[in-house]
N, C-alpha and C positions, 0 to 999 in steps of 0.2 A: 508618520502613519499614512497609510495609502488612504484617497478620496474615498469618501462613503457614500452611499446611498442614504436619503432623508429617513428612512424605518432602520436602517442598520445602527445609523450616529443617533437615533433616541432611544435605541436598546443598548446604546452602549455607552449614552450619555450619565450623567448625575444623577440616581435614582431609576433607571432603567435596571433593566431585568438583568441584564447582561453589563452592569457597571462597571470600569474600569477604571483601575488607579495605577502607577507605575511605583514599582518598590525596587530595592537590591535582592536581585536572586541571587546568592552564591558568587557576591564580586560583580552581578551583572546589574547594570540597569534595563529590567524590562516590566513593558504591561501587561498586568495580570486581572482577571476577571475579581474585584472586589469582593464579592461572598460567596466563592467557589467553594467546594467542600474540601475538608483539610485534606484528607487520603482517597486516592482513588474505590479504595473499600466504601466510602464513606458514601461516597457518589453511587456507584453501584446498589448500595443497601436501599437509595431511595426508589429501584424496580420493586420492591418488595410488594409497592402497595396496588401493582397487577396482578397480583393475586391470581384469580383463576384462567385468566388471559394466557393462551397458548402460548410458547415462549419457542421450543423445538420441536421439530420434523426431522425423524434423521429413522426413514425407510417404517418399518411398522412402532418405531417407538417416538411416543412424543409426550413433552415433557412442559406443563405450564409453568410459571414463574413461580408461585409455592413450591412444589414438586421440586425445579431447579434448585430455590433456595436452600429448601431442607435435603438436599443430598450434599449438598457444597458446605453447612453447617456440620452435616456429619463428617463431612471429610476433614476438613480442619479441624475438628475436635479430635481426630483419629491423627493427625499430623502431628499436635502438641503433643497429645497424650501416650499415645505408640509408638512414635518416632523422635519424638523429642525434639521436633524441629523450633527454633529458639527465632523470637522477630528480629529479622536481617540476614536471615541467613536461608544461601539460596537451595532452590530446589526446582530441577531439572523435567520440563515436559517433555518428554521425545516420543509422539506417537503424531499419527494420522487425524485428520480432521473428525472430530465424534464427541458427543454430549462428554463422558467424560473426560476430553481436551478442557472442556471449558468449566466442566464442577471442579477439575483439579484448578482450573486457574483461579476461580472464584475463592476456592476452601486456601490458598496459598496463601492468596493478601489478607482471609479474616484472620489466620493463622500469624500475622505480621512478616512473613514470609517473602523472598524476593521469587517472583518467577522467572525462569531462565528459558527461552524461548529456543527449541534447536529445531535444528532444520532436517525432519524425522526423512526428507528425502536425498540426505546424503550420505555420502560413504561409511562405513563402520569408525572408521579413522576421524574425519571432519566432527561426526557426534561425542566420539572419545573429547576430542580437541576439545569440544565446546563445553562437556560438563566438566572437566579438569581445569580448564582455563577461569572460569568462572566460581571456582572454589563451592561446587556443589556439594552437600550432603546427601542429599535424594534424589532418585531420579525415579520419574513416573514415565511410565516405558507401557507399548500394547507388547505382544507375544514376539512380534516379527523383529523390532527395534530393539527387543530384550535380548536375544538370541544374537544379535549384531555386535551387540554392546558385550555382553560376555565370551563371545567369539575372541574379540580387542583385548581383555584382559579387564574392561572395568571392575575395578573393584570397592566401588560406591553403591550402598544399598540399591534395591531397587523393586519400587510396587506393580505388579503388573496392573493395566489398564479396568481387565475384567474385574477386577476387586475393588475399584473407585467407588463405585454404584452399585450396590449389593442389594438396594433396596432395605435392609435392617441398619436401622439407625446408632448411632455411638450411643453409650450409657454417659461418655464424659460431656461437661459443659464445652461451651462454645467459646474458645478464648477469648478473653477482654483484654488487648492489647492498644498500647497509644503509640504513632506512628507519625511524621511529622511530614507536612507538603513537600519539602527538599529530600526528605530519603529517599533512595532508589527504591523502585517496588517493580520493576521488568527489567529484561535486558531482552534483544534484542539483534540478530546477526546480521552483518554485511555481507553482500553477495557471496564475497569470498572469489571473486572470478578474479582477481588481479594479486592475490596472494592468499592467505589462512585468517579465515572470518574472525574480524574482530566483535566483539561484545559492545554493542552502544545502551550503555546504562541508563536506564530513564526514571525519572523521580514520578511520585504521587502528582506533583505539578502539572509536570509535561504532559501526562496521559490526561490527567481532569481535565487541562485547559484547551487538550485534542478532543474527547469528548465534548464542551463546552462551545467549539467553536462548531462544531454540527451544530448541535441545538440552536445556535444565536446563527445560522443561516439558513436554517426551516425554519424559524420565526420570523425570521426575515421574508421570506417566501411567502408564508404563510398569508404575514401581512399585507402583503403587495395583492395576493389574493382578495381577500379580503373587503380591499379597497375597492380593487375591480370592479367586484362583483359585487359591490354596494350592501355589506352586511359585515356585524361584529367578527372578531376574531374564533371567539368562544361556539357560536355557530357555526361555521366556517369547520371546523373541527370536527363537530357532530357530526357533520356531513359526508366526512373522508373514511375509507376502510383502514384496518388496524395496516399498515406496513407488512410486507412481508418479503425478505432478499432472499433470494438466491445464492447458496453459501458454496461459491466456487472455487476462490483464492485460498491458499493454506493457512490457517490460523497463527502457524508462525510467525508470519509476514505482518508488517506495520499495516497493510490494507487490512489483512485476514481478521486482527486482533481489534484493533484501533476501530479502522473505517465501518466494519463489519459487524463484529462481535457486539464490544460494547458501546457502542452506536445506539445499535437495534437493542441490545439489556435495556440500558438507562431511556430510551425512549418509549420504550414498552412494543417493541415491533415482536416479530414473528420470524425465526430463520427455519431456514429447506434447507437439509444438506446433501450432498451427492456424493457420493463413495468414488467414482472414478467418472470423468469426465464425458457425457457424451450429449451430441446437439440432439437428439432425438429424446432423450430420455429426461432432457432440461426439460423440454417445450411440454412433455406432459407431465412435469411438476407446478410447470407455469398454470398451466391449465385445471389442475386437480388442488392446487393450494390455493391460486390465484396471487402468484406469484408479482408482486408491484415493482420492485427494482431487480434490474438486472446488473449486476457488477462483473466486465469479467476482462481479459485482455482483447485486442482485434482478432485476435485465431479465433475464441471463443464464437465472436460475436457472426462473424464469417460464417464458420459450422451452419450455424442456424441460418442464417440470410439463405445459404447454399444448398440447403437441407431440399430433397427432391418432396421432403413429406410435411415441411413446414408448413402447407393448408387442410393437413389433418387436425390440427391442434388450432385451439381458442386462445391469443395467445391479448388478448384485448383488457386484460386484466391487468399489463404493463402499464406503469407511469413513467416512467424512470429507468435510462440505458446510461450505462457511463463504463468508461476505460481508464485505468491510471496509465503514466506513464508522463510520454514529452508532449508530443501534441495528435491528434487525432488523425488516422491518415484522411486524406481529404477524402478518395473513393467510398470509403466506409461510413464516414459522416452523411454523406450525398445519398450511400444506400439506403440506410440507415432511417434518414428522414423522408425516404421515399416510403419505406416499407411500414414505417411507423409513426406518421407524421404528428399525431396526439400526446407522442408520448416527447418529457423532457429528454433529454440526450447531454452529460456532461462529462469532463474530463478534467483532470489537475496535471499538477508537477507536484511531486514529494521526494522524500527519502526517510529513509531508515535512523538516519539521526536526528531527524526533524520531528519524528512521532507522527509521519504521512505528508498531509499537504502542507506546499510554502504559496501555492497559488490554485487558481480554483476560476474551470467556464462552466457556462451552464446556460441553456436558453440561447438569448438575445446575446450573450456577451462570447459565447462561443461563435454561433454566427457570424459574429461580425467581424471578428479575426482568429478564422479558424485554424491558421496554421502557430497561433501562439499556443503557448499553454496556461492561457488567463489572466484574469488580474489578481495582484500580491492579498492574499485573506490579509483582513485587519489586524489580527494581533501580530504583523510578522512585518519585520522591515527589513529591506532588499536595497544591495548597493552593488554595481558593477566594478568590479577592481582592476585595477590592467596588471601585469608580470611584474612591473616594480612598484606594485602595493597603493597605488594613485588611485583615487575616486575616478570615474570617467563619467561624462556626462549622456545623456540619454539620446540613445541608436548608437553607442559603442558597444562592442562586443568585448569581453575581459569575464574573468572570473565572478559567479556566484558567491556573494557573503548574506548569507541571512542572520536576525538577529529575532528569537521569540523567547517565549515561557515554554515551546513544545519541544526547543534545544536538546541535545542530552546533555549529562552531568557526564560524562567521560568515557572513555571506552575505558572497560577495567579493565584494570591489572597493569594498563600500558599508558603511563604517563607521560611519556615520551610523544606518542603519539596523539594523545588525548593536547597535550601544548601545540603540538605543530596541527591539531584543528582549528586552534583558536586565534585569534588576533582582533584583543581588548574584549569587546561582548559579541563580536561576531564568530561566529562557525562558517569556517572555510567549504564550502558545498565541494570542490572539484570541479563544477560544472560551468559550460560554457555560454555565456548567455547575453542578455540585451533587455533593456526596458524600452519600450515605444512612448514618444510624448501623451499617450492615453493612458499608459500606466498599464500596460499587458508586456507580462514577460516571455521571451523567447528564448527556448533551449536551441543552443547551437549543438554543442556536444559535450562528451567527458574532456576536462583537458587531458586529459592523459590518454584518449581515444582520438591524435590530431594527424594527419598524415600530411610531413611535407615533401612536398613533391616539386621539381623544379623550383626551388627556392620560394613555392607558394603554399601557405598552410589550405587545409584542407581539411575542415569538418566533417568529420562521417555520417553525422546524424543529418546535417543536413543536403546532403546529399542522396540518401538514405529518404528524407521525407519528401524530397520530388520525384523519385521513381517509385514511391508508395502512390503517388497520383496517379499510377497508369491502372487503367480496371482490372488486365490482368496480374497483376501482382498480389502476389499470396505474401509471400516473406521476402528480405530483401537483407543482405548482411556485404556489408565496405569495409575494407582495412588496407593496410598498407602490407608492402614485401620491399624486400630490397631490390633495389634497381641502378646498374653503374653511371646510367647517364643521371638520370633522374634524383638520386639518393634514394626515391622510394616510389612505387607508383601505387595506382590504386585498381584494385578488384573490387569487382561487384559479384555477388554469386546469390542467386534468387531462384525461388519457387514460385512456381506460374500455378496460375487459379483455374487457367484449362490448356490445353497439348499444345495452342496455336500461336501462343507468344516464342518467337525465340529472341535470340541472344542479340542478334542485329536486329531486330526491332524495338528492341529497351534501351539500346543503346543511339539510335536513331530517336527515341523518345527523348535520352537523358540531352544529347546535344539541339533539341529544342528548348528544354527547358532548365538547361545549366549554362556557367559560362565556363567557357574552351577547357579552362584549366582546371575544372570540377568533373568534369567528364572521364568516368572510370576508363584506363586502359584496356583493358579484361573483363569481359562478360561472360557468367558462368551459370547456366541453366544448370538445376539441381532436381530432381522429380521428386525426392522424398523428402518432409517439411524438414526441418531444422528441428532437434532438440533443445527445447527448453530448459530452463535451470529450475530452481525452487520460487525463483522470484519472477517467473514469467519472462523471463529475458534470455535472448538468443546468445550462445556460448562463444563470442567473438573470437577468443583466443584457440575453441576447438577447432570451428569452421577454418578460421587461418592455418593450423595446424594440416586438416585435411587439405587445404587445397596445398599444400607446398610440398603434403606425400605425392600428389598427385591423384587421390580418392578420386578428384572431379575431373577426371581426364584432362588437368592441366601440365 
């Protein structure tokens, strides 16, 4: 177990709030929160008792916690009863971020119901893939994703969105189903940028103990507070406004669902949602909800720092900025805490098969080594593996293996794949990385994202997070090509944040602050941003695609 802090290790001590015991998960040995609630429903049902406490914001309609509940009780009564959907068996959300996104998620699990999470921003083909691949019965679909989907040939029922929330409640009761911590209740897609999105299946466990590990680090928080400020906990409380995020990330997403969603349910916060993305139109929701957290990627946060009208807006209602991802570019950070100095500013490492984070900065511990991506969250143990499966000891670089309760149970249907993630209770991440004798981990890159070049590997990311250091850099994307002397060299191809960076200037920057043989070949100024995926992340294999047509005048 990674070192604790004195308030973290007595909330997580014997009789602490947050108690831990280690059991057998499914073959694993892991620790788990001692009187967690059995099913993630179970967890969720305890928002109930916010009662008239505003829950959503989503344009002129908004919905308090009663209101959410009783539309999500009808809907699940409408699932068993009209649909016949049986507990375990899955059914299909394929729309846009919107209240009914989240009653249908909510009415699925009262329903005993698996939710299948698709990724309503991809192809008609990808969404086919993902509700057939995952043995769906239903699919709950808005107009647009319906029409995709029937287009493809689905022919799996399907409810349109607009009829989730009818406003007239079911006549049937509300199913009483038993469901147990280990069965799946999500699933979950991989990017899919390196082949066709697998399904990472997540049990009742995973998601509680993801939920669970927010709460036991706001308590934590809390506490420290607390201290501070020389007064009880329970005051201390009184004294802070109800939470309220800014719902920017797609609810598909382990951030969107997870970090976001039922985060803010079970703590009783407050979400904003935004229909299409703009810095202008965030900052006067900030302003008009008083918006506390801001969660979004560095483009996001950019927008806004960049915004010519960002001193028309009040934006002093922020507590809390943070970015997923590997590690914060440094320019941003610097902005960042310039522009907002009051406010916290944090960031993780996750993934999609982990149920979000495997590490976690924030404060003082970002600060202090900003180019990690934090220290390992408690319930999760990290071990550095080199290529022939060796432990390696700490400032080696080798392969990511994490071990938690936030794990998934398999990627279904492919067992294959699901053995070749695991080895004993660890889940093989992919990722390339390093612990520091402080115990902050560092993402080098994907291993399967390595370019070797003169018989010397070459990590993209990090290469990648030093010319994020320059102020003008907007976007920044490295890969390899073939090259006959070389085996491979390396291109850089970046978006500048105003006209006056060029290409030999960045590249003049990288041979300050690279060594010889990290220093990209090819500097390729690109004027128009980079398209993003579903998951906030730059299309590495499109980019390399266009430069080898030669799109970027290469």
């Amino acid at each position: 177990m990674p070192a604790l802090d004195p308030i973290t290790e007595a909330l997580m001590d014997e009789g602490g709030a947050f108690e831990v015991v280690t059991r057998n998960v499914l073959g694993r040995e892991l620790r788990v929160f001692k009187n967690a609630p059995e099913t993630l429903s179970d967890n969720i049902d305890s928002a109930r008792a916010y009662g008239e406490l505003e829950f959503i914001v989503a344009g002129k309609r908004r919905y308090t916690f009663e209101t959410f509940f009783a539309a999500s009780d009808s809907f699940a009564a409408r699932l068993a009863a009209d649909y016949n959907v049986n507990p375990g068996q899955s059914v299909a959300i394929c729309m846009k971020n919107s209240p009914e996104w989240m009653i249908a998620f909510v009415g699925i699990l009262k329903a005993g119901a698996v939710a299948v999470l698709v990724n309503s921003r991809g192809t008609a083909e990808t969404m086919l893939d993902a509700v057939t691949d995952t043995d769906c019965v239903l699919v709950l679909a808005d107009a647009r994703r319906e029409e995709k989907l029937t287009e493809q040939g689905c022919a799996i029922p399907v409810i349109l969105s607009d009829t989730i929330d009818v406003g007239i409640r079911s006549s049937h009761p509300v199913p009483n189903v038993t469901r147990k911590a280990d069965d799946n209740v999500a699933m979950f897609f991989t990017s899919g940028t390196t082949g066709r999105a697998k399904a990472a299946a997540m049990s009742n466990r995973a998601l509680v103990t993801g939920t669970m590990n927010t709460q036991m680090a706001m308590a934590a928080v809390f506490g420290k507070m607390a201290a501070a400020m020389g007064m009880d906990l329970d005051t201390l409380r009184s004294t802070l406004p109800q939470s309220c995020s800014l719902l920017i990330v797609p609810l598909f997403h382990t951030s969107g669902c997870s970090s976001m969603f039922l985060s803010t349910l079970i703590n009783g916060g407050k979400l904003v949602l935004m229909d299409r993305w703009d810095a202008d139109h965030a900052m006067e929701l900030v302003e008009t909800e008083k918006v506390t957290i801001l969660s979004g990627v560095p483009a996001t946060h950019w927008d806004i720092l960049r915004s010519e009208n960002r001193g028309n807006y009040d934006l002093s209602s922020l507590m809390s900025i943070s970015s997923g991802g590997q590690a914060f570019p440094r320019n941003l950070l610097n902005t960042l805490r310039k522009t907002f100095p009051k406010t916290f500013i944090g960031a993780g490492y996750g993934m999609t098969e982990t149920a979000g984070s495997i590490s976690q900065a924030t404060g003082k511990v970002l600060l202090a080594k900003p180019a990690a991506s934090g220290t390992i969250l408690p319930m999760n143990d990290v071990k550095i593996v080199s290529d022939e499966g060796d432990d390696l000891p700490v400032g080696e670089t080798g392969e990511i293996w994490v071990k938690g309760a936030t794990v998934m149970t398999e990627y279904y249907g492919r067992p294959d794949a699901t053995k070749a993630a695991f080895e004993g209770d660890f889940f093989k991440t992919g990722d390339v990385g390093y612990v520091d004798e402080d115990g902050y981990i560092y993402i080098v890159d994907r291993k399967t994202d390595m370019v070797i070049s003169g018989g010397e590997n070459i990590y993209c990311v990090e290469v990648e997070a030093a010319l994020n250091k320059h102020p003008d850099v907007l976007q920044v994307c490295t890969f390899g090509v073939p090259d006959d002397r070389l085996g491979e060299k390396l291109i850089a191809c970046f978006v500048p944040g105003g006209e006056s960076l060029t290409a030999t200037d960045l590249e003049g920057f990288a041979r300050e602050n690279l060594a010889a043989y990290r220093v990209p070949k090819v500097f390729v100024k690109i004027d128009t941003p980079f398209v993003l995926n579903a998951m906030s992340k730059i299309e590495k294999t499109k980019v390399r695609e266009a430069y080898l047509r030669g799109d970027y005048g290469a």
